[in-house]
N, C-alpha and C positions, 0 to 999 in steps of 0.2 A: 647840518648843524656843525658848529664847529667843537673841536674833541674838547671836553670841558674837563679830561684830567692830564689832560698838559699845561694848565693855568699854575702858574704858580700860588695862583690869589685869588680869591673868588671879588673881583672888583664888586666896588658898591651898589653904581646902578648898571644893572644887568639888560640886553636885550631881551627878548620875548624868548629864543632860543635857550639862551644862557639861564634866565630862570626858571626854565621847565628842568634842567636839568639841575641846577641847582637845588629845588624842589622835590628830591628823590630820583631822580630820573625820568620826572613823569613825561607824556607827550604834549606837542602844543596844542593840541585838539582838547585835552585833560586841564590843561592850565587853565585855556578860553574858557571851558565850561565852568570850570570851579568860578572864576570872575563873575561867569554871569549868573549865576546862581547866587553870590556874594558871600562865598567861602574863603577865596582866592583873595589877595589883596588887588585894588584898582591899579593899572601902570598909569604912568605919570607922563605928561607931553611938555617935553624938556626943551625943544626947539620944533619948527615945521611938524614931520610927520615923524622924528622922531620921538619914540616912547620906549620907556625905561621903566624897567622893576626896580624896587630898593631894597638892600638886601638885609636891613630891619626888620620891614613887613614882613618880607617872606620868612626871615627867623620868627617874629610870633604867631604868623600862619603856623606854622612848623610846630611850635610849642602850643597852642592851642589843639592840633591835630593830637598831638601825644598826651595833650590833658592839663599838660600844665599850667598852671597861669602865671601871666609875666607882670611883675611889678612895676612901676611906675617910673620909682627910682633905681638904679642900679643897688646891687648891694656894695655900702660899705668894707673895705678890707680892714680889718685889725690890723694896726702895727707894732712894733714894740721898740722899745729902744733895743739899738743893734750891739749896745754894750751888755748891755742888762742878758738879751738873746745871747750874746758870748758866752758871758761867763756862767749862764744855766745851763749852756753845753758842754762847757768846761769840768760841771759840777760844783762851780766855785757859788759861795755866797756873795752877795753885793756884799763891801762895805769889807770886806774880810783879805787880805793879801797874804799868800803863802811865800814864802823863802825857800829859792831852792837850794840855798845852802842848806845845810843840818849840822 
């Protein structure tokens, strides 16, 4: 197997190697099985005989394993305006301008 923590990146679609380890560290023997039991997500045949994990899947494999459930949609980020966020940092009020003279 190749060393999966000198990756800088965990690429998207992963070989069968790459995503057992990505997967916790489990074995390829452990991956096969979860597949076929249909725990595991199915790999995908991208060309000839190659076949590729995606690394979606195996993220809500992953969060199903822990419990969680994965929504549909991503969540929304709140934004704010980045003046508005200034000046709330500043303590300053909208709408209100201090003088630094006195």
């Amino acid at each position: 197997m190749k060393d999966a923590s000198r990756l800088p990146y965990w690429p998207r679609a992963m070989s069968e190697e790459l995503a057992a380890a990505y997967a916790g560290g489990i074995s390829v023997t452990t991956l096969r099985r979860e597949v076929a039991e249909g725990n595991a997500p199915k790999p995908h045949h991208i060309s000839g005989r190659r076949v590729v994990w995606f690394i979606e899947e195996l993220d809500a494999w992953m969060d199903r394993i822990k419990g969680r459930t994965v929504s549909a949609q991503p969540e929304k980020k709140q934004t704010t305006n980045s003046w508005a966020a200034a000046a709330a940092a500043a303590g300053k009020i909208s709408g209100q301008r201090r003088s630094t003279l006195r």
